[in-house]
PDB file of N, CA, C, O and CB in Angstrom:
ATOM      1  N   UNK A   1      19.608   8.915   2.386  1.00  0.00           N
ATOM      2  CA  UNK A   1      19.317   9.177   1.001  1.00  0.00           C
ATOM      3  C   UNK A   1      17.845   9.490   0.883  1.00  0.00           C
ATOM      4  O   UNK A   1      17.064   9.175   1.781  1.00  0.00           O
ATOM      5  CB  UNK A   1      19.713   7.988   0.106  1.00  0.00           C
ATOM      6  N   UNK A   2      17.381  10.235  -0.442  1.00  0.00           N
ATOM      7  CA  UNK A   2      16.531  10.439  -0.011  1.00  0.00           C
ATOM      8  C   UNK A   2      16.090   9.898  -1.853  1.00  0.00           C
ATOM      9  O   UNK A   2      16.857  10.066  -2.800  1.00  0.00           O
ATOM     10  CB  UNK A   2      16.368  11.870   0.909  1.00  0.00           C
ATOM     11  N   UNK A   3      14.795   9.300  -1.941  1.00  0.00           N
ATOM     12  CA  UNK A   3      13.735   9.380  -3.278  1.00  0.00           C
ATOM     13  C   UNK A   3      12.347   9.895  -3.330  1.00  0.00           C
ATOM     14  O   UNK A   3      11.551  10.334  -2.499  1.00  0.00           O
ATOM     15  CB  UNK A   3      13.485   8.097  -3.755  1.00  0.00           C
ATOM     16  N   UNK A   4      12.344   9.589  -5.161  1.00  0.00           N
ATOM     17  CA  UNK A   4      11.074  10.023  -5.135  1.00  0.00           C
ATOM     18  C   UNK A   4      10.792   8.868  -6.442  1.00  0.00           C
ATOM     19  O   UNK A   4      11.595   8.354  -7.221  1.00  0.00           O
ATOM     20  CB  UNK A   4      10.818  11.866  -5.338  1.00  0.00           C
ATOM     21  N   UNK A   5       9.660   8.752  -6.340  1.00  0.00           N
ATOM     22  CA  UNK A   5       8.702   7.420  -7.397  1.00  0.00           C
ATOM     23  C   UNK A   5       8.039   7.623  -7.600  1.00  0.00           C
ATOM     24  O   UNK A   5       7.527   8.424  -6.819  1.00  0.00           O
ATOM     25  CB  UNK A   5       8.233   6.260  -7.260  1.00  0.00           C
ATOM     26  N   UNK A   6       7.156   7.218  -8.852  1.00  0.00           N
ATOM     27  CA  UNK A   6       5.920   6.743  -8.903  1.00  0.00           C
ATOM     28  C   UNK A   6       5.247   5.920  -9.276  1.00  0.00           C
ATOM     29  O   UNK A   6       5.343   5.118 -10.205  1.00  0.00           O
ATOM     30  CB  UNK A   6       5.504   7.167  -9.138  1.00  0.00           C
ATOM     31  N   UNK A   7       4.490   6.109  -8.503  1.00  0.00           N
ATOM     32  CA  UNK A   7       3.012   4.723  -8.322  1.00  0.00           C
ATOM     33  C   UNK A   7       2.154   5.051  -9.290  1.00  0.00           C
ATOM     34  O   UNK A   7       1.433   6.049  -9.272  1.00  0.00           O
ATOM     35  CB  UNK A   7       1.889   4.681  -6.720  1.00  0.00           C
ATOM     36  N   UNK A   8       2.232   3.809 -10.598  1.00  0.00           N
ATOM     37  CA  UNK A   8       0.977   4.004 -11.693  1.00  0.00           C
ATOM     38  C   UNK A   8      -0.380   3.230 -10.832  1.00  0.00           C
ATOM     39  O   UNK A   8      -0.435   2.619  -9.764  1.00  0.00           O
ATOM     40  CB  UNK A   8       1.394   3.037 -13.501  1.00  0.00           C
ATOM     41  N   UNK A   9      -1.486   3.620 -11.953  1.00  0.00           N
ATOM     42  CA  UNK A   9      -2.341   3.338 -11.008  1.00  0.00           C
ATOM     43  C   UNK A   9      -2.435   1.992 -11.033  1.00  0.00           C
ATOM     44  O   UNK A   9      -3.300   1.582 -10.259  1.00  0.00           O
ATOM     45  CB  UNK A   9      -3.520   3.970 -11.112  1.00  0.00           C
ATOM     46  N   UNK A  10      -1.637   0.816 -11.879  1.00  0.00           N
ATOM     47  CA  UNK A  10      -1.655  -0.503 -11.373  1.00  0.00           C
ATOM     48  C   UNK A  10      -1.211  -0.927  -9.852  1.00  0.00           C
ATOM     49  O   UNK A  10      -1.297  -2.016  -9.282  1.00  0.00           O
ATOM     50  CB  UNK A  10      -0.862  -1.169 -12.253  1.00  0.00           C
ATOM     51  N   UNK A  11      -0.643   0.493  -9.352  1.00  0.00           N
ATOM     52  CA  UNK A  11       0.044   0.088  -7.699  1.00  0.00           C
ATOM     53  C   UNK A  11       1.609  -0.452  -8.145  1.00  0.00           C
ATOM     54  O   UNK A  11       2.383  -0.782  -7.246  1.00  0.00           O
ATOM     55  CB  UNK A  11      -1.038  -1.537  -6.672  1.00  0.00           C
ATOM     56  N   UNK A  12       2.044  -0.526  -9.618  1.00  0.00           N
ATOM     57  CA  UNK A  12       3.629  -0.857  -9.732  1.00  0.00           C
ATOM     58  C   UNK A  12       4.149   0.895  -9.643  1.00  0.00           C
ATOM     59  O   UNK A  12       3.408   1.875  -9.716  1.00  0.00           O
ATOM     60  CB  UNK A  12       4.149  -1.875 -11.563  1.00  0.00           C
ATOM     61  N   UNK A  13       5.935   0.871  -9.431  1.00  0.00           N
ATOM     62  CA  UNK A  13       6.233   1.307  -9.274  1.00  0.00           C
ATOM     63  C   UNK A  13       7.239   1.992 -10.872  1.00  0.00           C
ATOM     64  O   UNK A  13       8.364   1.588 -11.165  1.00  0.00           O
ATOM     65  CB  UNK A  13       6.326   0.816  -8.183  1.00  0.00           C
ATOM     66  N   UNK A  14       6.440   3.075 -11.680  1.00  0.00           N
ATOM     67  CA  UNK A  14       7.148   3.121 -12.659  1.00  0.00           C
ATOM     68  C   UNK A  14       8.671   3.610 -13.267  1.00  0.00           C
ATOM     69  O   UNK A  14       9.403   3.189 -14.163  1.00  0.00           O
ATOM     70  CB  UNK A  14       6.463   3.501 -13.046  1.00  0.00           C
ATOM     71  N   UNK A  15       8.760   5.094 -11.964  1.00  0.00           N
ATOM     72  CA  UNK A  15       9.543   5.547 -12.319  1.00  0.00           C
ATOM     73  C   UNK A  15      10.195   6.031 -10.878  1.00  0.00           C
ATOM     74  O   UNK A  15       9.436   6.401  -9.982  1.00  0.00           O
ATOM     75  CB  UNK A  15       9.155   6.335 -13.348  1.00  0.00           C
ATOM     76  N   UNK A  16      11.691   6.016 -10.676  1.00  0.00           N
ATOM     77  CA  UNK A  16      12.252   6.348  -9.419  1.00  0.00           C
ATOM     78  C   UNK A  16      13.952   7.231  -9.382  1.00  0.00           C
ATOM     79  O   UNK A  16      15.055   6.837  -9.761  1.00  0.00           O
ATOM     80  CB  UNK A  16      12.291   4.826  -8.686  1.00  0.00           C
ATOM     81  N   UNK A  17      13.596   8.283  -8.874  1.00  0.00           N
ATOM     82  CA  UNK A  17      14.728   8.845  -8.589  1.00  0.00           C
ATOM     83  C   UNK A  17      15.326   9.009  -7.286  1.00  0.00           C
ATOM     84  O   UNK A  17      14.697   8.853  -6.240  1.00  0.00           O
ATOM     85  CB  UNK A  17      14.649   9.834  -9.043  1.00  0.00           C
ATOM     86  N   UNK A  18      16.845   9.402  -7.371  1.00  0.00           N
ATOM     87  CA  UNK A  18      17.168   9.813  -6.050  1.00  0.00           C
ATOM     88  C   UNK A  18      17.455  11.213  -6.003  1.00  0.00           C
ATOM     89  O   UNK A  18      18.176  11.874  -6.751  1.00  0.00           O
ATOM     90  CB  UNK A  18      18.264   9.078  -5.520  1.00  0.00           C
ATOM     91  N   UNK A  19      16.630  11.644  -4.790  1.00  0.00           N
ATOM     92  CA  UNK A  19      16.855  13.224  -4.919  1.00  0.00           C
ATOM     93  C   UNK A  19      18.059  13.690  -3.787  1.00  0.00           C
ATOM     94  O   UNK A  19      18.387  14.859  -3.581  1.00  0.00           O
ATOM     95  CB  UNK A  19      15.254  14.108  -4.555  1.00  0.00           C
ATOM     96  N   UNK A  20      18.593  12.574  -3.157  1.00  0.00           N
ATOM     97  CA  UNK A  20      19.505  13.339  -2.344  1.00  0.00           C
ATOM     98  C   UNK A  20      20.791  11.370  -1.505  1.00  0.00           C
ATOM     99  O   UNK A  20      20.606  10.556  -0.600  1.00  0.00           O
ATOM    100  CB  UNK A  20      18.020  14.675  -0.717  1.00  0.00           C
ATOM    101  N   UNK A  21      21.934  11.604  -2.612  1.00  0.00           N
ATOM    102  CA  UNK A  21      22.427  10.747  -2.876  1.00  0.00           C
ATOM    103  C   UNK A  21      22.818  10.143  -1.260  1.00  0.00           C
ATOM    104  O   UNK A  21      22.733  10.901  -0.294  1.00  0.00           O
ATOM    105  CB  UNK A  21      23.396  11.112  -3.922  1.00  0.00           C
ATOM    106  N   UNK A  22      23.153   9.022  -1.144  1.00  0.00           N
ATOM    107  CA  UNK A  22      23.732   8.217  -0.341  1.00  0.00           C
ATOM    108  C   UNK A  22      25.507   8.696  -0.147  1.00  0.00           C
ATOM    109  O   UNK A  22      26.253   8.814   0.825  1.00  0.00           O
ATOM    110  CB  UNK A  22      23.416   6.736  -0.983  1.00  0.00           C
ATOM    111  N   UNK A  23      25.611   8.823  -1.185  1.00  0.00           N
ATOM    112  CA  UNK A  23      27.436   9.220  -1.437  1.00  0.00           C
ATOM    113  C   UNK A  23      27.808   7.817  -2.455  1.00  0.00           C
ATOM    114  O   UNK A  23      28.917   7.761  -2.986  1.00  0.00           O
ATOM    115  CB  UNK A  23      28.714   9.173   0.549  1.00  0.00           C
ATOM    116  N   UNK A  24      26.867   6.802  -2.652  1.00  0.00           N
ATOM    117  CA  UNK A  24      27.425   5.586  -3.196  1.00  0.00           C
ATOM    118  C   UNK A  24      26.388   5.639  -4.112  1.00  0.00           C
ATOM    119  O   UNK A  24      25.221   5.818  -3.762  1.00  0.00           O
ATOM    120  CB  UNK A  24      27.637   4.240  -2.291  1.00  0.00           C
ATOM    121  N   UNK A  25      26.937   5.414  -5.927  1.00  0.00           N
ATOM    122  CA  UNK A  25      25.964   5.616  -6.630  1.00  0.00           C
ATOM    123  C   UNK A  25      25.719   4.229  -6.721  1.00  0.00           C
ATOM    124  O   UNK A  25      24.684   3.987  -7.342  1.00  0.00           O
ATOM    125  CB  UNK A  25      26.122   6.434  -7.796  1.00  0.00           C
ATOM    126  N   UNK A  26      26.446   3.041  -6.229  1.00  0.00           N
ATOM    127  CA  UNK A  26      26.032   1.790  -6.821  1.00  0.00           C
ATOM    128  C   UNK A  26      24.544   1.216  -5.653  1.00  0.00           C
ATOM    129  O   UNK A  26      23.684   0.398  -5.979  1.00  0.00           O
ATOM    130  CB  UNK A  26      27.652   0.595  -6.842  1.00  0.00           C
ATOM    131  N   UNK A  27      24.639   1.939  -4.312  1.00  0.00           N
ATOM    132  CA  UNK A  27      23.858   1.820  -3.715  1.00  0.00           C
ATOM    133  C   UNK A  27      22.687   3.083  -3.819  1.00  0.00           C
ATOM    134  O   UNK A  27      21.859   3.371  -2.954  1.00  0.00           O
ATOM    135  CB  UNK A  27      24.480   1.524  -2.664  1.00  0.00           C
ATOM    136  N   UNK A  28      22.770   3.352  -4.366  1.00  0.00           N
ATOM    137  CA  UNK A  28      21.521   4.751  -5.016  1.00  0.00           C
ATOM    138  C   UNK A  28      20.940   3.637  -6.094  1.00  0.00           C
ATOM    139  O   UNK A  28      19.877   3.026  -5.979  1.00  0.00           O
ATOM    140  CB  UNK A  28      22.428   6.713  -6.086  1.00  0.00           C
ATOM    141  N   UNK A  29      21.797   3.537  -7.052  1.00  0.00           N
ATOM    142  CA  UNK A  29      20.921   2.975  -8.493  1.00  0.00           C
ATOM    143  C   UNK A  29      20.548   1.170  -7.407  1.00  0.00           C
ATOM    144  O   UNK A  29      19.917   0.374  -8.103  1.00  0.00           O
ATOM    145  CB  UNK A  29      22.496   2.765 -10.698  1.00  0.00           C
ATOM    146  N   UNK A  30      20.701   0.923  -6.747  1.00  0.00           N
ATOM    147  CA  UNK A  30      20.238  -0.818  -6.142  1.00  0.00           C
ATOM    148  C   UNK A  30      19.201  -0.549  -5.562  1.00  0.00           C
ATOM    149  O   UNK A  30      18.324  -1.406  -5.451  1.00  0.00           O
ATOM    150  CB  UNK A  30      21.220  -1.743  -4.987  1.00  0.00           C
ATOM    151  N   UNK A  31      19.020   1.003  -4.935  1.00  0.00           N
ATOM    152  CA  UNK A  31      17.799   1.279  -3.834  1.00  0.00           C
ATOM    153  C   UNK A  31      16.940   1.499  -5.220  1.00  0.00           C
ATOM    154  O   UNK A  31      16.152   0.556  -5.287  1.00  0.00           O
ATOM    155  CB  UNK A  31      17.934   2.855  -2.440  1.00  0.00           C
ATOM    156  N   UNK A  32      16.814   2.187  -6.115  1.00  0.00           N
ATOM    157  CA  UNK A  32      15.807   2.366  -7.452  1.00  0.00           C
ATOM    158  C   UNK A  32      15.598   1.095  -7.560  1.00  0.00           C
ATOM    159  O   UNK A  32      14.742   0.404  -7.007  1.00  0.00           O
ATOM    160  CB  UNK A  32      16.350   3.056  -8.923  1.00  0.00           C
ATOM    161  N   UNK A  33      16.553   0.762  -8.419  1.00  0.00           N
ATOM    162  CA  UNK A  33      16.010  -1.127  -9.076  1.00  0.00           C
ATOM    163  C   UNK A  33      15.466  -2.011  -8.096  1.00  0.00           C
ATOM    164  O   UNK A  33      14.877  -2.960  -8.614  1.00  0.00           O
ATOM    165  CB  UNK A  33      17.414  -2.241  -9.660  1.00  0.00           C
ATOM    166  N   UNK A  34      15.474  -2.008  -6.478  1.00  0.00           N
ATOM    167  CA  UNK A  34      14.530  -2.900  -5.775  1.00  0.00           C
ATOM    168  C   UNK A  34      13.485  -2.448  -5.546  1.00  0.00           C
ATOM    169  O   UNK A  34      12.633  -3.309  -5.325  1.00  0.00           O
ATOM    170  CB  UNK A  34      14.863  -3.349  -4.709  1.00  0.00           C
ATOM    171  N   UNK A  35      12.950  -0.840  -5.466  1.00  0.00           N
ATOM    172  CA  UNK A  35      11.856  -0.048  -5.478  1.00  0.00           C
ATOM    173  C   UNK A  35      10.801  -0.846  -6.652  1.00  0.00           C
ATOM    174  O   UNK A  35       9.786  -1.541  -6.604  1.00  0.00           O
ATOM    175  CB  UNK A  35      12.353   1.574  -5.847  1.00  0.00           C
ATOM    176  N   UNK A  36      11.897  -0.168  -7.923  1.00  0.00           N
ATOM    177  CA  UNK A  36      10.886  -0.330  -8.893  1.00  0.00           C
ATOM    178  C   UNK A  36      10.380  -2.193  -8.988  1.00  0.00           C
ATOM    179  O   UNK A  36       9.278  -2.466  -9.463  1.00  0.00           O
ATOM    180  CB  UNK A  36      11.629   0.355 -10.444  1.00  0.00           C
ATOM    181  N   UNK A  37      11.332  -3.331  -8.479  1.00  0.00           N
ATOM    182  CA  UNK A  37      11.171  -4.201  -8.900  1.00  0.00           C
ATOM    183  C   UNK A  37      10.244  -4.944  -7.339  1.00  0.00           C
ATOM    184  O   UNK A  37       9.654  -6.014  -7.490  1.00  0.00           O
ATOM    185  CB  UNK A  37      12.554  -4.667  -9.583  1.00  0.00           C
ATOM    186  N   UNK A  38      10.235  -4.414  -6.293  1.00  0.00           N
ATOM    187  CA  UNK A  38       9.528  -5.054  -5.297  1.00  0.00           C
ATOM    188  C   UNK A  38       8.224  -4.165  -4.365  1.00  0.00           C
ATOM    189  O   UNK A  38       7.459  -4.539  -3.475  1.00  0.00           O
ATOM    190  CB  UNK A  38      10.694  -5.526  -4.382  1.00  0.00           C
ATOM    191  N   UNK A  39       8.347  -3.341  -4.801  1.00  0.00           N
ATOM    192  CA  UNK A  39       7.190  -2.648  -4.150  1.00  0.00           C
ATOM    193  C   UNK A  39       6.202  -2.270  -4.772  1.00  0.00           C
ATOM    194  O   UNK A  39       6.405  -1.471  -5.686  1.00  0.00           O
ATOM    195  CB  UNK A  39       7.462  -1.665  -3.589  1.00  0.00           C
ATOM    196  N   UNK A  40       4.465  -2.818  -4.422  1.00  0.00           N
ATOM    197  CA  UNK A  40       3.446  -2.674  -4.768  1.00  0.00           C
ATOM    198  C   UNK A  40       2.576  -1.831  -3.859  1.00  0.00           C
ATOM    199  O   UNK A  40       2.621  -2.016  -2.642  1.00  0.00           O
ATOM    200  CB  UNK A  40       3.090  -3.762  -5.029  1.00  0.00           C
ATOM    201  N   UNK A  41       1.956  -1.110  -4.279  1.00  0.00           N
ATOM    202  CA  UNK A  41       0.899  -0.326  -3.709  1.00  0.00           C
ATOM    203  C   UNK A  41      -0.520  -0.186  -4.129  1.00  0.00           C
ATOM    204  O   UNK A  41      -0.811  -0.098  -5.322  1.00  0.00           O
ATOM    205  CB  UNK A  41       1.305   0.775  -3.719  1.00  0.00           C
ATOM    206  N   UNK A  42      -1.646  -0.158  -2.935  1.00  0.00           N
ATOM    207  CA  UNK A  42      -2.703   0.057  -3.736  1.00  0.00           C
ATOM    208  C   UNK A  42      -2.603   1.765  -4.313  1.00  0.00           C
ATOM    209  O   UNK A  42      -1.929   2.591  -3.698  1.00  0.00           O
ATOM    210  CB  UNK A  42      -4.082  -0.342  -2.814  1.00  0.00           C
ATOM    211  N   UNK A  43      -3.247   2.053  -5.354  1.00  0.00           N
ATOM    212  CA  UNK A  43      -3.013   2.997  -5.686  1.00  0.00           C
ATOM    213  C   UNK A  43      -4.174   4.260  -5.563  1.00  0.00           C
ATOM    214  O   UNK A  43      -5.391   4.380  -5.427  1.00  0.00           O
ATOM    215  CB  UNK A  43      -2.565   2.642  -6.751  1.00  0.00           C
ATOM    216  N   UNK A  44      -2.773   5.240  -5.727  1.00  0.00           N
ATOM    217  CA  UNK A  44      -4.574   6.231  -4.755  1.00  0.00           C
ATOM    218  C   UNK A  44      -5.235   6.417  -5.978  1.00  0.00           C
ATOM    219  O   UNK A  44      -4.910   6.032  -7.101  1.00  0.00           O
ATOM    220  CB  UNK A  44      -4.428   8.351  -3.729  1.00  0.00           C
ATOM    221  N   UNK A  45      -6.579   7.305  -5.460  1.00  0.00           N
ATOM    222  CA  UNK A  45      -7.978   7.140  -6.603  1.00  0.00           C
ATOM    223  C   UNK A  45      -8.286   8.707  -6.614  1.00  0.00           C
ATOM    224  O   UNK A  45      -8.050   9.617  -5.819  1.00  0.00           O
ATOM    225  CB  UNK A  45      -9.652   6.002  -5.939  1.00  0.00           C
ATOM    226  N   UNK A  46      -8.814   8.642  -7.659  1.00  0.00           N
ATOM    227  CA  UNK A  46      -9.688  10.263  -7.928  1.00  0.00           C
ATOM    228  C   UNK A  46     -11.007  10.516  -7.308  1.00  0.00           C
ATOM    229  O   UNK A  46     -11.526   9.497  -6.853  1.00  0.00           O
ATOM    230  CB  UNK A  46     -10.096  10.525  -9.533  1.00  0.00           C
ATOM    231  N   UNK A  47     -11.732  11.683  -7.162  1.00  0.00           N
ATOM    232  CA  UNK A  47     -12.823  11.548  -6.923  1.00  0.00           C
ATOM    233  C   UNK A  47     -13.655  10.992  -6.784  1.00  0.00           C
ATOM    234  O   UNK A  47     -14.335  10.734  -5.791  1.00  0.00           O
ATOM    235  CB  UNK A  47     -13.059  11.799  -7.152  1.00  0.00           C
ATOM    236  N   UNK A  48     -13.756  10.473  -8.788  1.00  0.00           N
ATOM    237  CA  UNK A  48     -14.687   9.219  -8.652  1.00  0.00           C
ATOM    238  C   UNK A  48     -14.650   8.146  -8.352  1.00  0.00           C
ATOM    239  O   UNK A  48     -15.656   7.451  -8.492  1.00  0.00           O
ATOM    240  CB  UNK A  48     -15.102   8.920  -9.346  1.00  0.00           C
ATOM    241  N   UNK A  49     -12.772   7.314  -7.519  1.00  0.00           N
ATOM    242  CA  UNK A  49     -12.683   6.780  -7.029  1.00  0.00           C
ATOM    243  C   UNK A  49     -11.306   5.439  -8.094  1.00  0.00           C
ATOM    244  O   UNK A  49     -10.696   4.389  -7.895  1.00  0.00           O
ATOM    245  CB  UNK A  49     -14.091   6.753  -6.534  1.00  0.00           C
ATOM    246  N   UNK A  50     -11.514   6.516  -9.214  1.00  0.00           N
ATOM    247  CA  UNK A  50     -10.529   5.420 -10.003  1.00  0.00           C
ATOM    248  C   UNK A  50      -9.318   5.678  -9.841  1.00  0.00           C
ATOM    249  O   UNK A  50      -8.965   6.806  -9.499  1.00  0.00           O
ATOM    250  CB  UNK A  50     -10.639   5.308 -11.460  1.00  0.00           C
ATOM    251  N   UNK A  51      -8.310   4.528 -10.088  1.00  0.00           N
ATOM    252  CA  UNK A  51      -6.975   4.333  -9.686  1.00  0.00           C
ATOM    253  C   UNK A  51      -6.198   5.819 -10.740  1.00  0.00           C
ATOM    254  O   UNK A  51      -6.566   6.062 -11.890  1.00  0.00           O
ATOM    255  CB  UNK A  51      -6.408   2.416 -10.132  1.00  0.00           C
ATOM    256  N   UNK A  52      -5.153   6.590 -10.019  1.00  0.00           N
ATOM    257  CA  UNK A  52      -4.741   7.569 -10.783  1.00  0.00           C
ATOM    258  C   UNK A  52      -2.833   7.372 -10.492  1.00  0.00           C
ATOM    259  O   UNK A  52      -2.401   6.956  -9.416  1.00  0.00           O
ATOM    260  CB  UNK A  52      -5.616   9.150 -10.239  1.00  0.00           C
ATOM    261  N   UNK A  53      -2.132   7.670 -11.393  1.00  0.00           N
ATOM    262  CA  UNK A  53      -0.804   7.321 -10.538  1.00  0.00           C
ATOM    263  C   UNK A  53       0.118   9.027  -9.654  1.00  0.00           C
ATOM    264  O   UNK A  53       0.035  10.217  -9.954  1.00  0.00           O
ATOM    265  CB  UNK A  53       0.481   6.425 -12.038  1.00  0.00           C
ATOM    266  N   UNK A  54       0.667   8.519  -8.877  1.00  0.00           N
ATOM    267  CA  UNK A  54       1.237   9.272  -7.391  1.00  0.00           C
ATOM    268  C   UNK A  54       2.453   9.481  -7.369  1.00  0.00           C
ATOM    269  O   UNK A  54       3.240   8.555  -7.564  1.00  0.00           O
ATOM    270  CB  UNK A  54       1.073   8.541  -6.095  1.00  0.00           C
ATOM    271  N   UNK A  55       2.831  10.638  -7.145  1.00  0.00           N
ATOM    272  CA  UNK A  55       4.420  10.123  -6.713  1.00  0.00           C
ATOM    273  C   UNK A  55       4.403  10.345  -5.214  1.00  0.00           C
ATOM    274  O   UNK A  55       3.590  11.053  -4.620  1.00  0.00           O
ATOM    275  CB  UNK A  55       5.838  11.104  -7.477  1.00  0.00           C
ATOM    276  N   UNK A  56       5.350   9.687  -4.698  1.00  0.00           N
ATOM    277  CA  UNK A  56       5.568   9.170  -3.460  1.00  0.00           C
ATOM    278  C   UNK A  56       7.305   9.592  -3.072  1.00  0.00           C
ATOM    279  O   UNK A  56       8.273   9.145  -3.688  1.00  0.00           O
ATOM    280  CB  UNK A  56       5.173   7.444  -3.544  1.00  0.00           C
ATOM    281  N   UNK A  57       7.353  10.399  -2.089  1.00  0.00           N
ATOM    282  CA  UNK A  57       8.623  11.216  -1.366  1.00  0.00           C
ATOM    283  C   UNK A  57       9.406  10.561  -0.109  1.00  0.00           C
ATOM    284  O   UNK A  57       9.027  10.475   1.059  1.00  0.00           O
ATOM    285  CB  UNK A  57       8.046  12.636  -0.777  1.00  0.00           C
ATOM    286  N   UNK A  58      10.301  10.238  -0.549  1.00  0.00           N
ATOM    287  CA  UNK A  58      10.626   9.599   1.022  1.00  0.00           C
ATOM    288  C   UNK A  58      12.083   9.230   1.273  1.00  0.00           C
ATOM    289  O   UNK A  58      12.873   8.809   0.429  1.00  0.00           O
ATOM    290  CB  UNK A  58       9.778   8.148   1.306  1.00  0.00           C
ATOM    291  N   UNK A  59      12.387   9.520   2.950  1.00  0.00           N
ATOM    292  CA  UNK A  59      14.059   9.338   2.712  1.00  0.00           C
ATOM    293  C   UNK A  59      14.045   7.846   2.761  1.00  0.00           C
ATOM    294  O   UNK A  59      13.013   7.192   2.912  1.00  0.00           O
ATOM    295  CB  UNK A  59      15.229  10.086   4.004  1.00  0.00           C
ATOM    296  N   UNK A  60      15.292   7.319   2.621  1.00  0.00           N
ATOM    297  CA  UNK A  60      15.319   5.572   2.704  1.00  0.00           C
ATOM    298  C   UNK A  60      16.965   5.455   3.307  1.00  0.00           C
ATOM    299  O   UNK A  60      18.001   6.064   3.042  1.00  0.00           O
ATOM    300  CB  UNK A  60      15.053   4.574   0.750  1.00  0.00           C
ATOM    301  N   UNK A  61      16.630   4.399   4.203  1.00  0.00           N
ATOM    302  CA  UNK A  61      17.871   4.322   5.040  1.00  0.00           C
ATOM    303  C   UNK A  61      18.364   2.683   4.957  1.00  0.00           C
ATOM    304  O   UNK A  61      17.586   1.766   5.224  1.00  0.00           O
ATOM    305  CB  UNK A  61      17.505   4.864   6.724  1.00  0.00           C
ATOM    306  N   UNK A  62      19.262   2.547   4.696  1.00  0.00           N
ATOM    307  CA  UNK A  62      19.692   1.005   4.433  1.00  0.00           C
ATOM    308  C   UNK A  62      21.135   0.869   5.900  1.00  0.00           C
ATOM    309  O   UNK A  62      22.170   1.534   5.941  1.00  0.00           O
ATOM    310  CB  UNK A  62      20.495   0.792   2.229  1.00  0.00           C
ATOM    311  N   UNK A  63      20.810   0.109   6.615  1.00  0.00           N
ATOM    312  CA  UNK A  63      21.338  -0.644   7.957  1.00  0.00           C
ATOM    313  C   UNK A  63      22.399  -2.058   7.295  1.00  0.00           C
ATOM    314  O   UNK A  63      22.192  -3.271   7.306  1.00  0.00           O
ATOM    315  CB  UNK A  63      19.667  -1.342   9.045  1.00  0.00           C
ATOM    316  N   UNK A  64      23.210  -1.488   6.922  1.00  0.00           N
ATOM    317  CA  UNK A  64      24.524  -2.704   6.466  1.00  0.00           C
ATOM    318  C   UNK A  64      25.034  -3.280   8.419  1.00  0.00           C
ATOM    319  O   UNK A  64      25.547  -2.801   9.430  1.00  0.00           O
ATOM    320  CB  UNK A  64      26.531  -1.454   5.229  1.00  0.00           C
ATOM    321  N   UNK A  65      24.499  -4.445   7.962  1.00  0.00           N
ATOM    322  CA  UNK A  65      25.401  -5.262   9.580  1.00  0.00           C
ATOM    323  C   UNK A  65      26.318  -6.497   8.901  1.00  0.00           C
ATOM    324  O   UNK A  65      26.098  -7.443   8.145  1.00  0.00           O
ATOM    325  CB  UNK A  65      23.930  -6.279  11.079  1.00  0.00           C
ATOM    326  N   UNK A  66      27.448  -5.948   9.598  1.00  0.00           N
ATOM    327  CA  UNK A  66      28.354  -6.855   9.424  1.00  0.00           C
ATOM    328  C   UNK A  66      28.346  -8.142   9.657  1.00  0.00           C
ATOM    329  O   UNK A  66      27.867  -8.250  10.786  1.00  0.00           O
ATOM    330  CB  UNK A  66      29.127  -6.552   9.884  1.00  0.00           C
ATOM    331  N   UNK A  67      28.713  -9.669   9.058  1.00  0.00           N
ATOM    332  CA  UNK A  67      28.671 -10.439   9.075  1.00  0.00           C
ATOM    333  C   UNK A  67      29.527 -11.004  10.165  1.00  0.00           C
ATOM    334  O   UNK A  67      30.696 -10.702   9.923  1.00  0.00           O
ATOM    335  CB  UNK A  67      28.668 -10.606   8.098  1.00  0.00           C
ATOM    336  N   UNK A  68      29.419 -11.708  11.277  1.00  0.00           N
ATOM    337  CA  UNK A  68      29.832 -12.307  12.077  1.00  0.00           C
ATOM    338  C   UNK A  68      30.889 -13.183  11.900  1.00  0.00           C
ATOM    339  O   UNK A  68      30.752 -14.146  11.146  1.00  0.00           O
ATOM    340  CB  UNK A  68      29.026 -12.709  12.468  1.00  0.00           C
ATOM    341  N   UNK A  69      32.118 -12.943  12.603  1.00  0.00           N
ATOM    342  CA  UNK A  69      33.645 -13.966  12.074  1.00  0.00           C
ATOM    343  C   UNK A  69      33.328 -15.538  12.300  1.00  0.00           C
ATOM    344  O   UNK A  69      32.690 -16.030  13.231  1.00  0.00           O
ATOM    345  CB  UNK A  69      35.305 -13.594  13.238  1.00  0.00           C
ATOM    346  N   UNK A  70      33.830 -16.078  11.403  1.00  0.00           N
ATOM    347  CA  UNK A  70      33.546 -17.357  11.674  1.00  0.00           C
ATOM    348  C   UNK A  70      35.406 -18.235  12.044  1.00  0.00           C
ATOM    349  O   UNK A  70      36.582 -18.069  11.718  1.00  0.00           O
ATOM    350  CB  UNK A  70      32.516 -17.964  10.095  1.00  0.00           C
ATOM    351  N   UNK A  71      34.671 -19.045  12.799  1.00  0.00           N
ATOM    352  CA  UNK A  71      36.420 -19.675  13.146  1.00  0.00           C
ATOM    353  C   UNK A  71      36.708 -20.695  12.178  1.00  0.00           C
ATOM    354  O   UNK A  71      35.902 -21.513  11.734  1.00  0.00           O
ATOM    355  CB  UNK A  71      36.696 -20.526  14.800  1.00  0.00           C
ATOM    356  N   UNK A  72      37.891 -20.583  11.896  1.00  0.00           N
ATOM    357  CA  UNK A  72      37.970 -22.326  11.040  1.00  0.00           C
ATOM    358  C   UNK A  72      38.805 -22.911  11.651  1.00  0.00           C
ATOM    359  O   UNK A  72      39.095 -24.069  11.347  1.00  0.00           O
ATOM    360  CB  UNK A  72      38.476 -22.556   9.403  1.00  0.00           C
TER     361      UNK A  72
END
């Protein structure tokens, strides 16, 4: 899958799309809502060095491992 976000210049994450779906929208909209709700960045700066906000491009790959059988 692939997104795109952006980084205000507090370094939160304001706004996030997916530009190229998983095939699962419930795991598209979970990859947004943990973006926007867990990832901080310092944020990049302008010239004069002040915080400006970014968007940020990137594919994202989520590794589901199956849970191990348990005996009873």
């Amino acid at each position: 899958m692939a997104v795109k976000y952006l980084v205000w210049s507090d370094g939160r994450v304001r706004d996030c799309r997916v530009t190229k779906s998983s095939g699962n929208a419930t795991l598209d909209a979970t990859t947004c809502r943990l973006i926007q709700r867990r990832f901080r960045y310092d944020p990049s700066r302008d010239a004069e060095g002040r915080p400006v906000p970014a968007w940020i491009v990137e594919n994202h790959e989520w590794i589901i491992v199956p849970e191990p059988a348990t005996d009873r």
